[in-house]
Backbone as CSV, one residue per row, in Angstrom:
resi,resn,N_x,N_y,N_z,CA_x,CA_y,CA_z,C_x,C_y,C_z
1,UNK,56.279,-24.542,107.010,56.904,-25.519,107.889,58.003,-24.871,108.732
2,UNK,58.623,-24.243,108.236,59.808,-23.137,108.739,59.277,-22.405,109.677
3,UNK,58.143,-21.902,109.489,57.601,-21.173,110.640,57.216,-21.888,111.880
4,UNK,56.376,-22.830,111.695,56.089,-24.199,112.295,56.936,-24.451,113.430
5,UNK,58.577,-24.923,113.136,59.151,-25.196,113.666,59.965,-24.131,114.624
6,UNK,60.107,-23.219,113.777,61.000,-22.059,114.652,59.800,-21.640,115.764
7,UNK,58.304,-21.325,115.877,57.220,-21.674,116.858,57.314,-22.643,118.004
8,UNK,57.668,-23.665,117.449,58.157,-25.046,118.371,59.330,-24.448,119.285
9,UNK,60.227,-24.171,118.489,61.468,-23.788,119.098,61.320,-22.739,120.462
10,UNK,60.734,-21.584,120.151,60.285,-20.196,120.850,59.291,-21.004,122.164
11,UNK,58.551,-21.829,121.718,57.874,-22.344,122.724,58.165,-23.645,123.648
12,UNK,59.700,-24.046,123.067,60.339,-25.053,123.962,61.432,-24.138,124.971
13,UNK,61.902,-22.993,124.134,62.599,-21.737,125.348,61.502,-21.502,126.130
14,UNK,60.922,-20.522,126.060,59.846,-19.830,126.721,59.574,-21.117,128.253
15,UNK,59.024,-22.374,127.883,58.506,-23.407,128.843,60.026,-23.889,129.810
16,UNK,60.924,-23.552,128.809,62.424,-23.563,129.682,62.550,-22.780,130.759
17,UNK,61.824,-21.479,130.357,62.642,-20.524,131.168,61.688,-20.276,132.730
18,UNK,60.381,-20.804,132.024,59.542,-20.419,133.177,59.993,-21.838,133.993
19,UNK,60.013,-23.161,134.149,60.487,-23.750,134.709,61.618,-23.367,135.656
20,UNK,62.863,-22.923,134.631,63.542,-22.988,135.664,63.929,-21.908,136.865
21,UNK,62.513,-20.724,136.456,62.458,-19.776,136.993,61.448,-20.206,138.181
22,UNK,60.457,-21.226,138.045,59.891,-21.999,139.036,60.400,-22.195,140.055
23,UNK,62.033,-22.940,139.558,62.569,-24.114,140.281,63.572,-23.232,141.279
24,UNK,64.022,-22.058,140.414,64.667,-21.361,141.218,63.546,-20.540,142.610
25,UNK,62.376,-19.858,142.265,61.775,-19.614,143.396,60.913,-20.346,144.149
26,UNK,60.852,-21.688,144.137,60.609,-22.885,145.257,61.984,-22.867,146.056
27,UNK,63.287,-23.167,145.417,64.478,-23.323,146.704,64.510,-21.884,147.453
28,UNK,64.784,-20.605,146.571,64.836,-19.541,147.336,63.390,-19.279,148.593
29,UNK,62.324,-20.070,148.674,61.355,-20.132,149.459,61.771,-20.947,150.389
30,UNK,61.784,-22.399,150.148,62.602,-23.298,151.283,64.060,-22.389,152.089
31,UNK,64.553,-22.023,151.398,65.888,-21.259,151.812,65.801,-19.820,153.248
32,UNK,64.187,-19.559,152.434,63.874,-18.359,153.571,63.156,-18.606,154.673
33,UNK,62.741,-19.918,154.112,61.797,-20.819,155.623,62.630,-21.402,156.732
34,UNK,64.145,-21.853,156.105,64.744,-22.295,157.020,65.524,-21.667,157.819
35,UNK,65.658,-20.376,156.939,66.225,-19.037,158.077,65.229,-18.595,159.071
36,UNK,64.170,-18.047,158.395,63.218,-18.483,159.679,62.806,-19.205,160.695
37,UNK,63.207,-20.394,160.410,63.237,-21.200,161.322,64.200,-21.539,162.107
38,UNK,65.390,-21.289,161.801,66.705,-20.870,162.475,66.489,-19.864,163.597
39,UNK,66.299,-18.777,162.890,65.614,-17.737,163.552,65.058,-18.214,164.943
40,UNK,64.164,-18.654,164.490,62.803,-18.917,166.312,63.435,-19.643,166.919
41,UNK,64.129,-20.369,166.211,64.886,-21.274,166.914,65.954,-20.770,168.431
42,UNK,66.828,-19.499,167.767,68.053,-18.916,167.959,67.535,-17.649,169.103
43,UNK,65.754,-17.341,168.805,65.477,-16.365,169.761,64.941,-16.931,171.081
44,UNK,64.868,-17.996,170.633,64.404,-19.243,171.823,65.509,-19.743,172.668
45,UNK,66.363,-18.842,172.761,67.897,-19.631,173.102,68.365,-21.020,172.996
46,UNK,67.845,-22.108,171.856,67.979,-23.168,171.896,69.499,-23.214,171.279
47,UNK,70.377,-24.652,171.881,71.569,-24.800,171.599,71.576,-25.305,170.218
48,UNK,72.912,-24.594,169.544,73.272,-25.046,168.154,72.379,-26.999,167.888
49,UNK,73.236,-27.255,169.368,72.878,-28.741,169.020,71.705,-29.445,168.436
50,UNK,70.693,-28.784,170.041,69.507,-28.920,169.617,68.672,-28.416,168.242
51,UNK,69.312,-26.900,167.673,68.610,-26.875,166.526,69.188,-28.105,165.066
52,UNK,70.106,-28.382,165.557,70.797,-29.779,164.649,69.885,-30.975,164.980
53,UNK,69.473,-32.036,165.959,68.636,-32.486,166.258,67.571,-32.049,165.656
54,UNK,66.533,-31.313,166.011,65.411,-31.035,165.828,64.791,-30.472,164.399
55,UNK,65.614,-30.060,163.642,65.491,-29.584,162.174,66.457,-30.669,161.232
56,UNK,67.377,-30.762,161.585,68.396,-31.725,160.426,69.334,-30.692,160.025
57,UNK,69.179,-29.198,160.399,69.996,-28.385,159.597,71.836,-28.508,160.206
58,UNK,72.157,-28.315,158.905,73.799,-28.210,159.179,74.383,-27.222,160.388
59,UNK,75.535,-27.252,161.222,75.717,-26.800,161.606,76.352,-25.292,161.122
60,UNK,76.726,-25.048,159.875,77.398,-24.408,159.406,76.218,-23.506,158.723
61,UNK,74.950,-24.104,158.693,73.471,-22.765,158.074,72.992,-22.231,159.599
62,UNK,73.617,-23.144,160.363,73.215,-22.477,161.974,73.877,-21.040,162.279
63,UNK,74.907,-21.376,162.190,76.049,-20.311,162.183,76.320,-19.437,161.566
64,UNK,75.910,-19.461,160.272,75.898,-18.441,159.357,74.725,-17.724,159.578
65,UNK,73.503,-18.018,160.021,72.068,-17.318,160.207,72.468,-16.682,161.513
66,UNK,73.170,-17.237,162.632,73.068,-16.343,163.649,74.192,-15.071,163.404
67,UNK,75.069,-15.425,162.744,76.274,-14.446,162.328,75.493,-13.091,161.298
68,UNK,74.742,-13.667,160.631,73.861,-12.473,160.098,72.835,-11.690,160.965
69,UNK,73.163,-12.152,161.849,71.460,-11.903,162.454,72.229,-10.866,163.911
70,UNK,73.616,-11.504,164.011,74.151,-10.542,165.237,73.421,-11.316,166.916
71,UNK,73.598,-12.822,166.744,73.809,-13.030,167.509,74.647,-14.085,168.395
């Protein structure tokens, strides 16, 4: 029974970890899509504004993507 359970245990971590190792590389994917999309946005000379309008993104992930990006 001891074994049993400490099994249970190992296999309620294990299903932990891959989850939240899931969960972490779905946002880091969204995260790189929206720099990208910042991106086309920013080589398109479109105004901060408009990429606020047209995406929903903050003004402050606007700014920080073009500040990395050097432009």
């Amino acid at each position: 029974m001891e074994s049993y359970n400490k099994s249970i245990l190992e296999y309620r971590d294990v299903r932990s970890a891959v989850e939240y190792a899931r969960e972490e590389g779905i946002e880091k994917g969204r995260e790189e899509r929206n720099i990208y999309i910042i991106q086309r946005c920013l080589q398109k000379n479109m105004s901060i504004e408009e990429i606020i309008e047209l995406t929903g993104f903050s003004k402050e992930q606007i700014i920080r993507c073009r500040e990395k990006n050097g432009q």
